[in-house]
C-alpha atoms as one frame of an Amber mdcrd trajectory, in Angstrom:
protein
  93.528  44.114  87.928  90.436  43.638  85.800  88.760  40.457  85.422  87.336
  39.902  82.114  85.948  37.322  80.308  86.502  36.505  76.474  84.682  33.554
  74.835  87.244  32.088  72.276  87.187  28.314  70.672  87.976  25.491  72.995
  90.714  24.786  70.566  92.156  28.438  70.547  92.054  28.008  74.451  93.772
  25.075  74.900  96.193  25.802  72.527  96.925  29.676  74.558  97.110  27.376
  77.876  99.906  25.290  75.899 101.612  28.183  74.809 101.308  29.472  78.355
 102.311  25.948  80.065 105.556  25.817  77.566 106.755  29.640  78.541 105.912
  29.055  82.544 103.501  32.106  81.606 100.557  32.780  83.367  97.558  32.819
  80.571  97.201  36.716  80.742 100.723  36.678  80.624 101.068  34.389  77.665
  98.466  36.916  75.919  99.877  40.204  76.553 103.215  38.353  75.510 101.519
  37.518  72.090  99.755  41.167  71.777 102.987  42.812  72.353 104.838  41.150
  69.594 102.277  41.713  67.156 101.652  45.225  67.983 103.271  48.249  66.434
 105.533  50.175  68.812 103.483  53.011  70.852 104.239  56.469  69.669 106.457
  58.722  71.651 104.346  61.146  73.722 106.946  63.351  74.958 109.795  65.109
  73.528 110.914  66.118  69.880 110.090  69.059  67.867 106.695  69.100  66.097
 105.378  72.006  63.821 103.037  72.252  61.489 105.633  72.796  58.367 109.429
  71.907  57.587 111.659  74.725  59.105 114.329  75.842  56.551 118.462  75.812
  57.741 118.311  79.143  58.421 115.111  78.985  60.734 117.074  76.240  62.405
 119.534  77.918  63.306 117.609  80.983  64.640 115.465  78.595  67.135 118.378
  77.109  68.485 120.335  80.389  68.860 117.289  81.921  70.657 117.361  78.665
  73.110 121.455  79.324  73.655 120.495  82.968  74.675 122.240  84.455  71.778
């Protein structure tokens, strides 16, 4: 773990150690809670079929038939 500082209000402080207190969350906890629900989903890195164009039915069908061995 990294220790870090971050200078924020005292109000904005006491208010995350609240928020914390209330959840029976650590502060870091309480934080990465609150990033996490504000944050957009992370992008799947693996898997999925990505080309540089649409592939037409036909093309499709010739990928898949070439991964079936036929």
């Amino acid at each position: 773990m990294t220790m870090t500082t971050i200078k924020v209000p005292k109000a904005v402080r006491d208010r995350l150690h609240r928020l914390a207190a209330a959840d029976g969350l650590t502060l870091a906890q309480e934080i990465e809670k609150l990033i996490d629900q504000h944050a957009p989903p992370p992008k799947p890195t693996v898997g999925g079929f990505r080309s540089g164009r649409p592939l037409s039915a036909e093309e499709i069908d010739a990928e898949l038939a070439e991964g079936f061995g036929a």
